[in-house]
N, CA and C atoms as a LAMMPS dump frame, in Angstrom:
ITEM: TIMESTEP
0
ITEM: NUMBER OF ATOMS
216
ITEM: BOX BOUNDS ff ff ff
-5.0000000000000000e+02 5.0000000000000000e+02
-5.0000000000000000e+02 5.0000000000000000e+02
-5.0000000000000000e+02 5.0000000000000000e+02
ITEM: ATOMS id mol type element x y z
1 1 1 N -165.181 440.987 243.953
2 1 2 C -165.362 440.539 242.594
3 1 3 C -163.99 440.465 241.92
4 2 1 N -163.858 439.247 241.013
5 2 2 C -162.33 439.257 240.397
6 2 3 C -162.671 440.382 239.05
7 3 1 N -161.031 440.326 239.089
8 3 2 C -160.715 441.023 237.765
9 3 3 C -161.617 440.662 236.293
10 4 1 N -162.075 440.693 235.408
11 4 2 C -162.374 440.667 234.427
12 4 3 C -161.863 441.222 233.304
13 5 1 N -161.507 440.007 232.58
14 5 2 C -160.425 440.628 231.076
15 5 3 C -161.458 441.041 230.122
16 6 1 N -160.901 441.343 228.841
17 6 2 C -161.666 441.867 227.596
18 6 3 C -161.849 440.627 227.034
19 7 1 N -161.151 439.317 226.838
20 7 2 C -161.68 438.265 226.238
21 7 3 C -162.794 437.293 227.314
22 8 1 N -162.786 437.442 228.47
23 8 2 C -163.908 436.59 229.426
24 8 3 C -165.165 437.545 229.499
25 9 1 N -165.192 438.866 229.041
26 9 2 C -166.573 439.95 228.622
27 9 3 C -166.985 439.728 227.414
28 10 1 N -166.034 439.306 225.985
29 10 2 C -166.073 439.09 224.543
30 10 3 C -167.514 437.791 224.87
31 11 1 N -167.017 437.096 225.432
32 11 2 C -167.933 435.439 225.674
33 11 3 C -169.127 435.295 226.434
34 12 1 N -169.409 437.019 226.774
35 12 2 C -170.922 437.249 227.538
36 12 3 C -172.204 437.278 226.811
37 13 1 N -173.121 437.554 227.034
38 13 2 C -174.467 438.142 226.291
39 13 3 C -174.576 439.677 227.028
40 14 1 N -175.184 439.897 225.93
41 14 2 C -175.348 441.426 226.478
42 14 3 C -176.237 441.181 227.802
43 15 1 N -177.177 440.497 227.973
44 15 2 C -177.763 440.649 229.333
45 15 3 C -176.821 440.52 230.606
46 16 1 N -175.664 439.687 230.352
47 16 2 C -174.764 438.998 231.177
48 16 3 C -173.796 440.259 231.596
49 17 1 N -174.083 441.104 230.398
50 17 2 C -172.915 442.175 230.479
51 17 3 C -173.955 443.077 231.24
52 18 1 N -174.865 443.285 231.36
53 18 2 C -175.945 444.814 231.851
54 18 3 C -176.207 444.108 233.406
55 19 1 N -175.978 442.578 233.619
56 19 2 C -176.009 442.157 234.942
57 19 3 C -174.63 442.878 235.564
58 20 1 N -173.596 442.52 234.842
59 20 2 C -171.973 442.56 235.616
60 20 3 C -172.016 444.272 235.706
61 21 1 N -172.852 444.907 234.805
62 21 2 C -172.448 446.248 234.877
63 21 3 C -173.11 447.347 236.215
64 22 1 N -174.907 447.097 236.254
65 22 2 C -174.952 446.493 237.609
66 22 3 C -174.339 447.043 238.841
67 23 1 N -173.71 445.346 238.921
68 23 2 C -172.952 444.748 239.816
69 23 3 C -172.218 445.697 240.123
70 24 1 N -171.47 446.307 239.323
71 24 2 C -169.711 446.726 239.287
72 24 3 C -170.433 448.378 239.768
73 25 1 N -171.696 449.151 239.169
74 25 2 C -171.919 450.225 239.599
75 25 3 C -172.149 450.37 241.206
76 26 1 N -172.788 449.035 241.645
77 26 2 C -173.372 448.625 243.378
78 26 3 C -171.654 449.024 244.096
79 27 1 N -171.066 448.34 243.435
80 27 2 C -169.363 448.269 244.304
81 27 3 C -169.116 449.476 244.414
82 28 1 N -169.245 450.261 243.212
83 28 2 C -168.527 451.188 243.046
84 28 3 C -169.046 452.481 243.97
85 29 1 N -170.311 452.254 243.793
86 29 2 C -171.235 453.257 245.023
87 29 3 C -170.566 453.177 246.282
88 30 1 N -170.821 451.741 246.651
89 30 2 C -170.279 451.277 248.109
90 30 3 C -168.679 451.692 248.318
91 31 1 N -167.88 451.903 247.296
92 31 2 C -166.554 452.006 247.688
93 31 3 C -166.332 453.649 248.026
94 32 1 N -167.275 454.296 247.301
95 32 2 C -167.259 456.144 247.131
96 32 3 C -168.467 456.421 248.674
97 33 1 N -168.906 455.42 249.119
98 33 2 C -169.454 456.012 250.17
99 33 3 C -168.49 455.41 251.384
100 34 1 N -167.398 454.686 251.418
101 34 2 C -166.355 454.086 252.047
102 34 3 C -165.691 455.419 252.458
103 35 1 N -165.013 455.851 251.168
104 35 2 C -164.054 457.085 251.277
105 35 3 C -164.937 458.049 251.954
106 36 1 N -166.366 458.506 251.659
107 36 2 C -166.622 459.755 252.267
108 36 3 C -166.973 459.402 253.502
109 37 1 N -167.288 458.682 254.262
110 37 2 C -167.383 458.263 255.542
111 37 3 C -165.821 458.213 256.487
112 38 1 N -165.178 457.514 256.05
113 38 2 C -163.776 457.332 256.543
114 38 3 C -163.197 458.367 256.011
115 39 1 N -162.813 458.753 255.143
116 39 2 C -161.569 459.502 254.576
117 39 3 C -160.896 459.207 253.709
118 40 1 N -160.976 457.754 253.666
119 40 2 C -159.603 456.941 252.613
120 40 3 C -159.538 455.66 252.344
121 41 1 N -159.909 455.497 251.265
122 41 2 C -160.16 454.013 250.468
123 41 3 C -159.567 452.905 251.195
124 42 1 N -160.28 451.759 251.234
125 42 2 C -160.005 450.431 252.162
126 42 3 C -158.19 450.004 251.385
127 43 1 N -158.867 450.428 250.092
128 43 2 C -158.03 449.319 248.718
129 43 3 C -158.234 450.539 247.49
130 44 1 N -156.974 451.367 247.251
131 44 2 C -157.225 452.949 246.525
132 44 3 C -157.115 451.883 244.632
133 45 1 N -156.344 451.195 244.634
134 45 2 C -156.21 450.262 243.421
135 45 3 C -157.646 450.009 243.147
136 46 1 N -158.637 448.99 244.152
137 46 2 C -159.556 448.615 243.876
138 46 3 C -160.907 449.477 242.923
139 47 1 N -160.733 450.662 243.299
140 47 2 C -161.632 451.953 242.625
141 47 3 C -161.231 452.227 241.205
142 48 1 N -160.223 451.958 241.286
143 48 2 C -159.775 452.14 239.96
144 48 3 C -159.946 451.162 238.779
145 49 1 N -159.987 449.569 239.506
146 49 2 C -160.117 449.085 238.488
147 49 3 C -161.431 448.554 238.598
148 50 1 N -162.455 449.154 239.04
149 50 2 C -163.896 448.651 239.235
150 50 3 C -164.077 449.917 237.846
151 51 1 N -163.487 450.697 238.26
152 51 2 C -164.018 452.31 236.583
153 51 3 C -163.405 451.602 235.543
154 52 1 N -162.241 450.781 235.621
155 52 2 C -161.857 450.538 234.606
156 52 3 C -162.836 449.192 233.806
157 53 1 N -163.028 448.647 234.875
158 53 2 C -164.201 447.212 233.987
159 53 3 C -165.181 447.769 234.007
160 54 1 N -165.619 448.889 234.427
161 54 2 C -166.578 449.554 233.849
162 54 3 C -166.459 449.815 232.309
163 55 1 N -165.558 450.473 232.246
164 55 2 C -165.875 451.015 230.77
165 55 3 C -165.358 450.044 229.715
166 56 1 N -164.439 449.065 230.294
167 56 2 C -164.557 448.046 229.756
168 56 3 C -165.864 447.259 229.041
169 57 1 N -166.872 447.082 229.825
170 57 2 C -167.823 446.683 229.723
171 57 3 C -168.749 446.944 228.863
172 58 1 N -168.427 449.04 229.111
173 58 2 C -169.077 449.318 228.367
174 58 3 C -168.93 449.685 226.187
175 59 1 N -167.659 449.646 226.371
176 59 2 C -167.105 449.196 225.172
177 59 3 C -167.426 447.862 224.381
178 60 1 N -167.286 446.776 225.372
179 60 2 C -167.7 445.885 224.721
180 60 3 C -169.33 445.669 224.306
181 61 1 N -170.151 446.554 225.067
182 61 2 C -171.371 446.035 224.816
183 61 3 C -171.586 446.942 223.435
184 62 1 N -170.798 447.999 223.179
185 62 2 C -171.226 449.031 221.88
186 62 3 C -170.623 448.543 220.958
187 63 1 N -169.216 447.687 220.879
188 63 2 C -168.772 446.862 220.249
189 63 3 C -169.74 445.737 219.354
190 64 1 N -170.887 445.205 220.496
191 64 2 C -171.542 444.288 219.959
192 64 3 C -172.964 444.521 219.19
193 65 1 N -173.126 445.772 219.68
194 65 2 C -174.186 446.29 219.175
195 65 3 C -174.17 446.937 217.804
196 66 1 N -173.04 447.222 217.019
197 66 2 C -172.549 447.981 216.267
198 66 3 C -172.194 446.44 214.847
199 67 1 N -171.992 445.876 215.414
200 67 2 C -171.959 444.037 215.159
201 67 3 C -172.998 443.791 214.319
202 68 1 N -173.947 443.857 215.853
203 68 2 C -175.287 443.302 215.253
204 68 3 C -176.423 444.398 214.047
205 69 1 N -175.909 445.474 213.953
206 69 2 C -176.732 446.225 213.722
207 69 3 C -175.592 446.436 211.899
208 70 1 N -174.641 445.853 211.657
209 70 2 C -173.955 446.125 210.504
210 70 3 C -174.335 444.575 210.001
211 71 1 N -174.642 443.511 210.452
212 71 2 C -174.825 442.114 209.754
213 71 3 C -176.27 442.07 209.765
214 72 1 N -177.193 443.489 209.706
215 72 2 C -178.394 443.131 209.167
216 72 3 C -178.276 444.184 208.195
């Protein structure tokens, strides 16, 4: 999965975002059962920035919710 910025997550729907988030938890499983099987990450960068668009993600979705819930 590519990188994902904070402005190409800004241009999601929240469903779009709870799909990618998901997604990014499936990887992230698969990469932590990588290490405990082997010993040592395929790609040690890659773990890191799968947590990081994680919480990316998850910022933006409280971001939007906080949005929607002040313009009513």
């Amino acid at each position: 999965m590519a990188i994902l910025r904070a402005n190409e997550l800004r241009e999601m729907s929240i469903d779009e975002l709870k799909e990618k988030l998901v997604e990014l938890k499936r990887e992230l499983l698969k990469e932590r059962v990588s290490i405990a099987t082997s010993g040592s990450p395929t790609n040690p960068g890659r773990l890191r920035e799968i947590k990081r668009t994680i919480a990316r993600i998850l910022t933006i979705m409280n971001e939007k919710k906080r949005m929607a819930s002040q313009q009513q």
